[in-house]
C-alpha positions in Angstrom: 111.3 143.3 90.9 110.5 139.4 91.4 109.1 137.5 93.5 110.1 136.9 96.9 108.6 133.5 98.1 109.0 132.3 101.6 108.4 128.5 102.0 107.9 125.8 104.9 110.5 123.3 103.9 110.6 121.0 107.1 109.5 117.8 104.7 112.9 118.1 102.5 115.3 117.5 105.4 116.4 113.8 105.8 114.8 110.8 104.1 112.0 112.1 101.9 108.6 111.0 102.2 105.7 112.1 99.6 105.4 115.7 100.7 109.3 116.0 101.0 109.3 114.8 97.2 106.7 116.7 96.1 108.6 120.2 98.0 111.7 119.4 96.6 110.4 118.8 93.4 108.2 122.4 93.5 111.5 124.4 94.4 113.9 123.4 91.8 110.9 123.7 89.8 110.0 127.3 90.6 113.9 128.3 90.3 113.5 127.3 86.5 110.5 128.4 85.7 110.8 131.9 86.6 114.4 133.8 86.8 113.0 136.3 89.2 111.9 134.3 91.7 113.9 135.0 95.1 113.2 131.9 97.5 113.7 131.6 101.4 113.3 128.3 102.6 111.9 127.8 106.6 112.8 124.6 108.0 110.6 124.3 111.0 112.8 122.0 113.2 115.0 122.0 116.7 117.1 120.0 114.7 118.3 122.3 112.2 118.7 122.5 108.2 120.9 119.4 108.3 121.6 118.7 104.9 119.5 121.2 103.6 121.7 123.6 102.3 124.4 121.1 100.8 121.4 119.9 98.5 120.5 123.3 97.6 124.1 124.4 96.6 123.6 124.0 93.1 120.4 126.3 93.3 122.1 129.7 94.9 122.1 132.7 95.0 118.4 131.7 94.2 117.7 129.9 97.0 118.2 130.7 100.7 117.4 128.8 103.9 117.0 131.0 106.7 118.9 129.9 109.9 117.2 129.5 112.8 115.8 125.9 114.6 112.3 125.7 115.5 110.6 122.9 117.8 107.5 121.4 114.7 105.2 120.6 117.2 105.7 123.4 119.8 105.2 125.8 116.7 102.2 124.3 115.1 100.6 124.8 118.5 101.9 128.0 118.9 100.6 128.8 115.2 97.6 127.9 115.5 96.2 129.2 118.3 97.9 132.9 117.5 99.8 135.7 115.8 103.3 135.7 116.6 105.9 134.6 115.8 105.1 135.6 112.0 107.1 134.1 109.5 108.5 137.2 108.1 110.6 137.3 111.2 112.8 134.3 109.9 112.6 134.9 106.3 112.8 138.3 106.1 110.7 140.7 103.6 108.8 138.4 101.7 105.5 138.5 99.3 104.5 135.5 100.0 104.4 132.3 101.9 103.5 128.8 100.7 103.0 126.1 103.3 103.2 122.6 101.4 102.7 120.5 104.4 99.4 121.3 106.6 101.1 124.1 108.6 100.9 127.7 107.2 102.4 130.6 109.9 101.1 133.9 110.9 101.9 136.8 109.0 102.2 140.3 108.6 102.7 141.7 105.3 102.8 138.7 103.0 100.2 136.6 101.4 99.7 133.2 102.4 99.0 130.1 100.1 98.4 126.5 102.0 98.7 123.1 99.9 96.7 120.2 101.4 97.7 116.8 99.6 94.6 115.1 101.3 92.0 114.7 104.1 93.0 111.1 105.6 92.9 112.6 108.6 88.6 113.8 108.1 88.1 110.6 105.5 90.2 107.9 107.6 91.0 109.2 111.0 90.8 105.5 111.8 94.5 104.8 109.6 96.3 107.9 110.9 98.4 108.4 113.9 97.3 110.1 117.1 99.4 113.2 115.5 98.2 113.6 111.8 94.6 113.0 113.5 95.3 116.4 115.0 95.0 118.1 111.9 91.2 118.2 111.7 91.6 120.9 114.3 94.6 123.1 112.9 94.2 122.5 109.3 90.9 124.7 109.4 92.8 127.5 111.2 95.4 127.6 109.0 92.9 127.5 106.1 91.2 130.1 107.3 94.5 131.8 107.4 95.5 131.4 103.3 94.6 133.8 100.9 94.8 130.5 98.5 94.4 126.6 98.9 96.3 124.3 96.8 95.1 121.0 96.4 96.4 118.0 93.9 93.0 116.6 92.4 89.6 117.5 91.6 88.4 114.9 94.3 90.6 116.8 97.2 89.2 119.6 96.0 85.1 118.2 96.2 86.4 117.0 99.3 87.6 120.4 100.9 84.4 122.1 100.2 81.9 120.0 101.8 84.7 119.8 104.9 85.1 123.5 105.1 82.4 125.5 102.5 83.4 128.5 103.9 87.2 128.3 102.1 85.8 126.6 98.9 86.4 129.8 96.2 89.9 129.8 97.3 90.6 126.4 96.3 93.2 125.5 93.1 93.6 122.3 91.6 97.4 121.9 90.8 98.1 118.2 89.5 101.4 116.6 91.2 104.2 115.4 88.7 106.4 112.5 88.2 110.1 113.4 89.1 112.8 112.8 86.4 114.7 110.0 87.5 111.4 107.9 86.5 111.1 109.2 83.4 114.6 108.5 82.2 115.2 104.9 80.4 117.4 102.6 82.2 117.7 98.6 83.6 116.6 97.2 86.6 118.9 97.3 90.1 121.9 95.8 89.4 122.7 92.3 90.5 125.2 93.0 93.4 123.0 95.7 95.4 119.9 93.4 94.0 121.0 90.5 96.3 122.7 92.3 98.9 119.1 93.4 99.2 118.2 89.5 99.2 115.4 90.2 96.3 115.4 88.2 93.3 113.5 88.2 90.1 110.7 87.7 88.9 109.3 90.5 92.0 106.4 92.8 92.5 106.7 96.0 93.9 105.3 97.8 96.6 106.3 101.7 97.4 105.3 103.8 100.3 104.5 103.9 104.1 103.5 100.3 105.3 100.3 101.7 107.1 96.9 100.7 107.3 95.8 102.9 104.9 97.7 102.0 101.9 96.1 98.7 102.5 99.1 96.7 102.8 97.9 94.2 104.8 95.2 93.3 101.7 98.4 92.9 99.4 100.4 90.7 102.2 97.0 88.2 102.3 96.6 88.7 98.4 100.3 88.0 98.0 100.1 84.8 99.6 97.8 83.5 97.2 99.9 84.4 94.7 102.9 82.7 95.6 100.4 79.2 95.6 100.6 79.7 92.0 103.9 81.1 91.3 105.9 80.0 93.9 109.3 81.6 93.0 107.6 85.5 92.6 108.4 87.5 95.4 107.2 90.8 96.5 109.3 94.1 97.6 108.1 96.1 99.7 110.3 99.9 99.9 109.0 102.4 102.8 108.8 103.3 106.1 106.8 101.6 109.0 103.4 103.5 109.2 100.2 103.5 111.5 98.9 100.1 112.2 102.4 98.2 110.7 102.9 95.9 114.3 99.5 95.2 113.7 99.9 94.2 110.2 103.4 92.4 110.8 101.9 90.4 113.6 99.0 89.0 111.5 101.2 88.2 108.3 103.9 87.2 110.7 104.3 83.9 108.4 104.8 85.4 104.8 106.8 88.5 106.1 109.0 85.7 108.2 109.5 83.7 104.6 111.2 84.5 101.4 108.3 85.5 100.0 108.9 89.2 101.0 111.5 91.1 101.5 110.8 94.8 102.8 114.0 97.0 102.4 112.9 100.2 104.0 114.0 103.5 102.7 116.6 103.4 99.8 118.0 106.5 97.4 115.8 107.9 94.8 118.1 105.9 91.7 117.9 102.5 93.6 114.3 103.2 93.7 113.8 104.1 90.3 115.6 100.9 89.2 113.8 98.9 91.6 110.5 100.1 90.0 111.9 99.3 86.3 113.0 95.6 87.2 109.4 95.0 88.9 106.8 92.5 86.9 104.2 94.8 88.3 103.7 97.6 90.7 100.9 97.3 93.5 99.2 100.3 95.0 95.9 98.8 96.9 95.6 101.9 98.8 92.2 102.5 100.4 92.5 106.5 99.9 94.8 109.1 98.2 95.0 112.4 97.4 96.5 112.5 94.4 98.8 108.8 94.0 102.7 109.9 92.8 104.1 106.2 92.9 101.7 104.3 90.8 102.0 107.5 88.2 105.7 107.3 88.4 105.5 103.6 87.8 103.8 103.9 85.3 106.5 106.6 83.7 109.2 104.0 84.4 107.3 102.0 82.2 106.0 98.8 84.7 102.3 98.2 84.7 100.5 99.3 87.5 97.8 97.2 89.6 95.7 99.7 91.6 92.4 100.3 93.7 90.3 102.2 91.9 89.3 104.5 95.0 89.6 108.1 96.0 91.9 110.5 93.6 93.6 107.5 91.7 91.4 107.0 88.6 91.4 110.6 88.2 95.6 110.2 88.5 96.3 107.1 86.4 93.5 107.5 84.0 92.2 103.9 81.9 95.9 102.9 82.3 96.5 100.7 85.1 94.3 97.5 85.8 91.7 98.0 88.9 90.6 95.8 91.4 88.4 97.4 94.4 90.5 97.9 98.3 88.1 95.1 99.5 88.9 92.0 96.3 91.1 90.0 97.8 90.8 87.4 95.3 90.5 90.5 92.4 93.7 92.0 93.9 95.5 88.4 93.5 94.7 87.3 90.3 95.8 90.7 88.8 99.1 90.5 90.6 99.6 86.5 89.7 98.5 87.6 85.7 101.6 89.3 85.9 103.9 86.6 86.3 102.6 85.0 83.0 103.2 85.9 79.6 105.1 89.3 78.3 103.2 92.6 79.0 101.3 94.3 76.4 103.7 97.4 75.2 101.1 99.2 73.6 99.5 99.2 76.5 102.8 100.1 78.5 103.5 103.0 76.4 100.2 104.5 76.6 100.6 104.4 80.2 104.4 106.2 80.2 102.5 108.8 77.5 100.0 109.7 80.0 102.2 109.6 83.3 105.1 111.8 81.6 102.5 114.4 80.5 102.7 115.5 84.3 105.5 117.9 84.9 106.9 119.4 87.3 107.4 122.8 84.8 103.3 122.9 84.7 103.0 122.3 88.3 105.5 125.3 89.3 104.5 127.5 86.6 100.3 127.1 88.3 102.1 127.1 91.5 103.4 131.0 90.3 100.2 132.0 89.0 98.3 130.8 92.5 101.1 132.9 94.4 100.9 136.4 91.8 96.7 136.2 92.8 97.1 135.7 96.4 100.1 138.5 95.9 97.9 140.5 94.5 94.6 140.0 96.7 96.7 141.3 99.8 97.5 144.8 98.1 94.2 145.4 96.9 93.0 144.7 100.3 95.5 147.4 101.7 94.4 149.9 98.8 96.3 152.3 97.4 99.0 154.2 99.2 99.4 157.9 100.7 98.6 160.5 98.1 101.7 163.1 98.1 
């Protein structure tokens, strides 16, 4: 018989952030790594599945999502504080249960394997909204919960065990991937959509929440001095407003206002991925990170990456991208203006896509299925061996 896996898919409904990529990416992942996997997803949400099940049509019967709609924050509170409601009563009989995003449920018979992507919340509490700050006091419940801890990077995991020493032998590494769409050869965003967009080449890219912590307000000041020396470049920013963006928009109120940037929001995955191929050269300044999916997936599409060379990012992109430390602002602009001059080094750019395409998503599930068969197995040699007859 195979696996039955329960999972916490609340991040794959509606627009996508990180997590919801990363989820998404694991479950159609899983399905093909292993054909006896039986998956029920748990979308913890009063507004329902949504969408949910139209995505997963092409995955059934392998894939399930079990009905029911679930207020996020009243159960987070609720699960963290107690026993009930376990997750086995919404999924059913299940072996195990793998929470991808912070919030791992009680259970009764199944094992239960927790991911967390990073500790912003214990590093930079400072950069994270009044809600994410809250998980310095669940996430060590539901640790304590897990029979296994998945984390993306050796940093995250160093991290983890001086936070909480107590859950530090339960701890996998289990690298993030780049998703195929970035790894697939193709032109830049075609004209039409490119100026219906109002961005123009040459451009450098941005991807991700425009927070604090991702250190957008650096690139906005660092951008500025860029367009002294290359006044036609523009930069693109593509994401969601984060902590700290009114902040950020108020202070750079004069580039933002000009043609200088143009930030789009959130677009589909393909407009994305040819955004990304068209760019001169992809930014990530961020001040702290996990693991760092956008830079590597830039650096798949084949566009050279700037980055800061903090946190879980040199482990991620390797001697491939160009650093500059989250406090050079001068560094940070004269490695985005070098960009704008000259033809990039293909060597240099293939090297990169070599590294960031040896990440797949196949590895990733296939740990993932080892990490669940251990915590699997833990749980019934816990409840010993049955009645003799």
């Amino acid at each position: 018989m195979g696996l039955r896996v329960g999972i916490e898919a609340t991040s794959m409904i509606g627009p996508r952030s990180g997590v919801g990529h990363t989820t998404a990416s694991l479950v159609d992942a899983l399905v093909g790594a292993d054909s006896g996997l039986d998956i029920v997803l748990l979308p913890v949400t009063a507004r329902g599945a949504g969408n949910l099940r139209r995505d997963l049509a092409g995955l059934r019967p392998r894939v399930r999502v079990a009905p029911t709609r679930l207020p996020a924050r009243a159960m987070t509170w609720v699960w963290s504080r107690g026993t009930w409601p376990p997750a086995e009563l919404f999924c059913g009989s299940i072996d195990v249960f793998w929470a991808p995003n912070f919030l791992l449920p009680p259970l009764v018979k199944a094992a239960g394997v927790m991911t967390i992507h990073d500790l912003a919340f214990v590093r930079m509490p400072e950069s994270c909204s009044a809600h994410v700050r809250k998980y310095a006091n669940t996430v060590p419940r539901m640790a304590a919960r897990a029979n296994r801890i998945i984390v993306p990077s050796r940093v995250v995991a160093e991290e983890l065990a001086e936070w909480l020493p107590a859950e530090a032998q339960r701890v996998h590494v289990v690298p993030w991937a780049v998703r195929r769409i970035f790894r697939e050869q193709g032109g830049g965003l075609v004209a039409p959509r490119r100026e219906a967009l109002g961005i123009r080449d040459p451009y450098a890219m941005f991807l991700g929440n425009l927070e604090e912590r991702k250190n957008v307000d650096l690139l906005l000041q660092a951008f500025e001095r860029v367009r002294s020396i290359h006044p036609a470049a523009q930069l693109v920013l593509v994401g969601s407003p984060g902590h700290g963006w009114d902040g950020i928009r108020a202070r750079r109120d004069a580039i933002l206002s000009s043609d200088a940037v143009r930030v789009v929001g959130y677009l589909p995955d393909p407009e994305v991925a040819a955004l990304v191929r068209g760019a001169r050269v992809f930014v990530y300044p961020s001040r702290y990170e996990g693991f760092g999916i956008p830079p590597l997936e830039a650096m798949a599409a084949g566009t050279p990456v700037v980055a800061a060379k903090t946190s879980a990012l040199p482990e991620t992109l390797g001697d491939h991208v160009r650093w500059v430390h989250p406090d050079d602002l001068d560094g940070l602009a004269t490695a985005i203006a070098d960009h704008f001059e000259g033809t990039p080094d293909q060597g240099w750019i293939e090297a990169a896509r070599a590294w960031a395409t040896s990440f797949t998503w196949g590895r990733a599930a296939a740990a993932h299925i080892e990490v669940f068969e251990q915590a699997v197995a833990e749980i019934g040699a816990e409840a010993g061996p049955g009645p003799v007859s």
